[in-house]
C-alpha positions in Angstrom: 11.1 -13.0 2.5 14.2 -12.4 0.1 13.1 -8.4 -0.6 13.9 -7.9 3.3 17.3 -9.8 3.5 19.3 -6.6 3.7 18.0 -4.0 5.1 20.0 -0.5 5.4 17.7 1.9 6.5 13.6 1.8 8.7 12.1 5.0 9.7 8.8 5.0 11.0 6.0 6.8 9.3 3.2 6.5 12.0 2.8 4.1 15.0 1.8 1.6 12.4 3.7 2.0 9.1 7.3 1.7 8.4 9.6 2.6 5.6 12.6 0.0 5.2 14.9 0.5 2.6 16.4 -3.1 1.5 18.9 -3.9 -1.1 18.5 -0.6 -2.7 14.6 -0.5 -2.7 11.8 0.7 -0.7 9.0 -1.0 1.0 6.2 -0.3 3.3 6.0 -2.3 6.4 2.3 -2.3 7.7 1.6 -3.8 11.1 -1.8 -3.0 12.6 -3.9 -4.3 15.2 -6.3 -5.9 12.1 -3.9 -6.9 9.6 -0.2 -6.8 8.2 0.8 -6.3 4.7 3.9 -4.8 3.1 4.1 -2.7 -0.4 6.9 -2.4 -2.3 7.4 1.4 -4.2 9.0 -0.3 -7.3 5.3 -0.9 -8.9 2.8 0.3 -6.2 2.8 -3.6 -5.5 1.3 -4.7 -2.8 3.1 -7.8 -1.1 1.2 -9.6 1.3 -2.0 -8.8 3.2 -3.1 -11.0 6.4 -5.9 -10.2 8.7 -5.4 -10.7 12.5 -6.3 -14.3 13.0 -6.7 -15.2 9.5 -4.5 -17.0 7.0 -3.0 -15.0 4.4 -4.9 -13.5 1.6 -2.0 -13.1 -0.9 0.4 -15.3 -2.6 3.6 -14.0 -3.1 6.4 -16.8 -5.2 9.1 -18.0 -3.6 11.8 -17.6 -6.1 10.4 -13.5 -6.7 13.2 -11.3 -8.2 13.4 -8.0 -6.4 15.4 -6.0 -8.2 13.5 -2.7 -9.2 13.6 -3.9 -13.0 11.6 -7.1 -13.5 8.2 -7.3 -12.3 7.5 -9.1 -9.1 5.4 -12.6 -9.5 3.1 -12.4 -6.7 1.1 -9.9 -4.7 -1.2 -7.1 -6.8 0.8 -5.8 -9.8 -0.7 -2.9 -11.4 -0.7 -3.4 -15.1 -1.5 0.0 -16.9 -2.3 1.5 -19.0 -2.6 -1.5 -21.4 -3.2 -5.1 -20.2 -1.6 -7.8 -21.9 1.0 -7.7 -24.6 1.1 -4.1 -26.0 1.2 -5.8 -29.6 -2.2 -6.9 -28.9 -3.5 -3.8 -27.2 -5.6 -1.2 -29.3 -5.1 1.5 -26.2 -1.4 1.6 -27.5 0.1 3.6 -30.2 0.6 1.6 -33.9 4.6 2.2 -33.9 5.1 0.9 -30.7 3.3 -2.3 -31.4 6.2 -3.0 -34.0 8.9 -2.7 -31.0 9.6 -4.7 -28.0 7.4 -2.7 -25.6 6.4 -4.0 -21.6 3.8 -7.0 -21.3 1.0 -5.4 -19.2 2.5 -1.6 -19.5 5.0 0.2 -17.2 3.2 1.2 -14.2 4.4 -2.0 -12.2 8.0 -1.8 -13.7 8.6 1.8 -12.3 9.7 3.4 -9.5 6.6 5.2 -7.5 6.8 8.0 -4.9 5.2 8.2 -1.6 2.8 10.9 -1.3 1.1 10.2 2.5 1.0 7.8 5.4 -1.2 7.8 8.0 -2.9 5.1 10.3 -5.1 5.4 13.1 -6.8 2.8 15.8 -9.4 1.8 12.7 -6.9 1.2 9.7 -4.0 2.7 7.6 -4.3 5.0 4.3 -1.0 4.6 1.9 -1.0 7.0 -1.2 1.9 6.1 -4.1 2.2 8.4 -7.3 3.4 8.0 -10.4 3.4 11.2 -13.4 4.1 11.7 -17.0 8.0 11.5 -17.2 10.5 11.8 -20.8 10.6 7.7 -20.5 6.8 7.4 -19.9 5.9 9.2 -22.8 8.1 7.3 -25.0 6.2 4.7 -24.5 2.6 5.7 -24.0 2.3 9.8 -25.4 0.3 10.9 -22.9 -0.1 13.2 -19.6 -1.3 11.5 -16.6 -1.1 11.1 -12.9 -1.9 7.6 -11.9 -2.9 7.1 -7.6 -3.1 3.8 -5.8 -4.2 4.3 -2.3 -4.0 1.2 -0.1 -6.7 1.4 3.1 -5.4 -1.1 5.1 -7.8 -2.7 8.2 -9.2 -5.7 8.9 -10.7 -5.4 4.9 -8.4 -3.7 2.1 -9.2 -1.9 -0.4 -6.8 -0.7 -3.4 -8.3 2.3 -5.5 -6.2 3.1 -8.7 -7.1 6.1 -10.3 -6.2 7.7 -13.5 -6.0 11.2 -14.3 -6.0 13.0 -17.3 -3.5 15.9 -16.6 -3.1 16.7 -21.1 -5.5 18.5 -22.9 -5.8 15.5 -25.2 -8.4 12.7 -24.3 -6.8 9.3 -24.0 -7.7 5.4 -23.6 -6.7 3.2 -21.1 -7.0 -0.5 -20.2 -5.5 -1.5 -16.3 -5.7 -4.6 -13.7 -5.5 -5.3 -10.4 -3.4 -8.6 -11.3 -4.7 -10.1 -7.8 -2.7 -13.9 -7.0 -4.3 -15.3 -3.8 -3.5 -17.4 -1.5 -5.0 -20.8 -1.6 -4.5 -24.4 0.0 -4.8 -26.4 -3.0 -6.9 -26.9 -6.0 -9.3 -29.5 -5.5 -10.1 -27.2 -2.2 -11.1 -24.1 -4.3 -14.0 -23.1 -5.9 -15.4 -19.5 -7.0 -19.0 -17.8 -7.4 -19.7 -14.8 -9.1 -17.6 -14.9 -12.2 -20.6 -14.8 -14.6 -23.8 -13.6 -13.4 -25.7 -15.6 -15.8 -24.4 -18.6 -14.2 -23.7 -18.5 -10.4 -22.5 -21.9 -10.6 -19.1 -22.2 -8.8 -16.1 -22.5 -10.9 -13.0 -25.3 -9.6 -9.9 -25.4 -10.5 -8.9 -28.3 -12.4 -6.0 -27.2 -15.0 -4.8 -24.3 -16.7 -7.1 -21.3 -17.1 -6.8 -18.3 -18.9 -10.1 -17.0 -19.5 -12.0 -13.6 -19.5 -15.7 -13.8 -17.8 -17.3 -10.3 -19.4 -20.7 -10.4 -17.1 -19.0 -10.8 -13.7 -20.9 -9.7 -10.3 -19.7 -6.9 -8.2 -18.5 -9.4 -5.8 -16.6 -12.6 -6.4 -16.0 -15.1 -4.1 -13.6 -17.5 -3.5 -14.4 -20.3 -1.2 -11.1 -22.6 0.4 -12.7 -25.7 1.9 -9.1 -26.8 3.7 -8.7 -22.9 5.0 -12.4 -22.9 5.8 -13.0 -19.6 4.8 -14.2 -17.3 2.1 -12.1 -14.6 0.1 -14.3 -11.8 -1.3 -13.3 -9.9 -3.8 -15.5 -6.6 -4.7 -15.0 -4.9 -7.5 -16.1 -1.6 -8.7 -14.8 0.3 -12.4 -13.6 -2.8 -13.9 -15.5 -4.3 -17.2 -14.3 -8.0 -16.9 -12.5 -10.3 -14.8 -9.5 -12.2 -15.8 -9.0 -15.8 -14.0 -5.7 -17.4 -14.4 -3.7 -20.2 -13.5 -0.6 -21.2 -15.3 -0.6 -24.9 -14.3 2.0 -27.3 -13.9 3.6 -26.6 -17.5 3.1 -23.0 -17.2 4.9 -22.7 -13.7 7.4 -24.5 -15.1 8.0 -21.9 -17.6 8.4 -19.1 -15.1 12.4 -18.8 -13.6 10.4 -17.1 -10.4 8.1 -19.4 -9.9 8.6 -22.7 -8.1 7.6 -25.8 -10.0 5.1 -26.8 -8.1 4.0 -22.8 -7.3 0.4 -23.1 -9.6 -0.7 -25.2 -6.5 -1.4 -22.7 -3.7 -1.9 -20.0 -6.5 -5.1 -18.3 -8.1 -5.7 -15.1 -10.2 -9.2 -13.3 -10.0 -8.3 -10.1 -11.5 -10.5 -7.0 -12.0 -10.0 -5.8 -15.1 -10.4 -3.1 -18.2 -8.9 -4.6 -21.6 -8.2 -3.0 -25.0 -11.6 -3.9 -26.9 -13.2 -2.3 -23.8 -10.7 0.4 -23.1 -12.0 3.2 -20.4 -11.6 6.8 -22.3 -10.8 9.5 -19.6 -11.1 12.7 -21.2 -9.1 16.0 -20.1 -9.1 16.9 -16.6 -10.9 14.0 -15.6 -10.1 10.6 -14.1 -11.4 7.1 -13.4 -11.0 4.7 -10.5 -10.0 1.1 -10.8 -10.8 -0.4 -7.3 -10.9 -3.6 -5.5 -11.9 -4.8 -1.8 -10.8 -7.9 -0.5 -12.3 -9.2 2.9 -12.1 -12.6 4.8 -15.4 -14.6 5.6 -14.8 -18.1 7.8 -16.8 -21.0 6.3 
């Protein structure tokens, strides 16, 4: 993949985990006896994620830009601590809506530090960080320390928590901007989106919608992979499904033409009009867990 065509510098973290540095950015290499997967620091983004004997779970674009400004297309980005276009977001202030502020806030558009590494025969535990800084609050006036611990096995699990480090309470909106892996559309088809409805969902066109009574677990069934993707979800208050379509791909300079067809976001998710308020001292946890089921 293009974010590991030059790399300078790999020390190993534990028997499992390896920090490569590579055109000027860091990534975590992750190669257990269950799975693989890779995280870049520039956005606490997770990269890729495969289970041992199983096709992988997360789509990651071709024509990705890796270059510690622009958001990577693929993999989880982290959108916090609004989601969508700050204009529209009520968790962010009224000035900055008149200015040209991030899509999807700055959390996956910064630069993370590494706070542990450890693995074991069972799985790997990754913790990344990311504080209040001058540029943060210029943005978004508030104190925080924002977690996303990666627990890495045959199952992963991402848990993003906020904390509330001011003496102010604050409101936040977030996502777990999940793009998976899939063989093609007429194979797909998902349960759980609305629990009034358990009838599955296919993907026939574009889709941006937001389902507001979703089950704790979602599942995404691949007839041509044979094999199940479940997605369980816990601190979320909708999920987001999205595919750009042909058009939409088109529209996208790091996405291949053609890229909406093994492509499909199920994305646990806060937004504005249901914004999580995390009062001083306190926090709340965004998490996901995404396991493998054959068919």
């Amino acid at each position: 993949m293009s974010y590991l065509d030059t790399i300078t510098e790999e020390i190993k973290l534990t028997e499992h985990i390896n920090l490569i540095t590579s055109n000027g950015l860091k990534y975590l290499s992750i190669a257990h006896p269950k799975a693989t997967a890779s995280i870049s620091l520039f956005g606490a983004h997770l990269l890729s994620f495969t289970p041992t004997n199983s096709a992988p779970v997360i789509w990651m674009s071709d024509d990705a830009i890796f270059n510690g400004v622009k958001a990577i297309r693929g993999g989880v980005p982290i959108c916090w601590p609004w989601f969508g276009p700050a204009k529209e977001s009520p968790t962010v202030q009224p000035l900055a809506k008149t200015q040209e502020y991030p899509s999807h806030g700055f959390a996956r558009n910064s630069h993370w530090q590494l706070l542990s590494s450890q693995s074991n025969d069972d799985s790997c535990l990754i913790r990344l960080q990311l504080t209040d800084s001058p540029e943060s609050k210029r943005l978004w006036p508030h104190s925080f320390n924002l977690i996303a611990e990666f627990i890495i096995s045959d199952t992963l699990t991402i848990n993003l928590t906020t904390y509330n480090t001011g003496n102010d309470n604050f409101d936040y909106s977030s996502a777990l901007h999940s793009y998976f892996q899939i063989s093609h559309p007429d194979a797909v088809s998902v349960d759980g989106l609305d629990q009034s409805t358990q009838t599955p969902r296919t993907l026939t066109g574009e889709v941006d919608i937001v389902c507001e009574n979703p089950s704790a677990t979602i599942a995404l069934h691949d007839e041509q992979l044979q094999h199940t993707i479940n997605i369980e979800n816990e601190g979320n208050n909708v999920m987001v499904v999205w595919n750009p379509w042909e058009s939409g791909a088109k529209a996208f300079a790091d996405m291949p033409d053609d890229g909406y067809k093994t492509m499909f976001c199920l994305e646990p998710t806060i937004i504005g009009k249901k914004a999580v308020t995390v009062t001083a001292g306190h926090s709340h946890t965004l998490t996901t867990t995404l396991s493998v089921t054959p068919r």
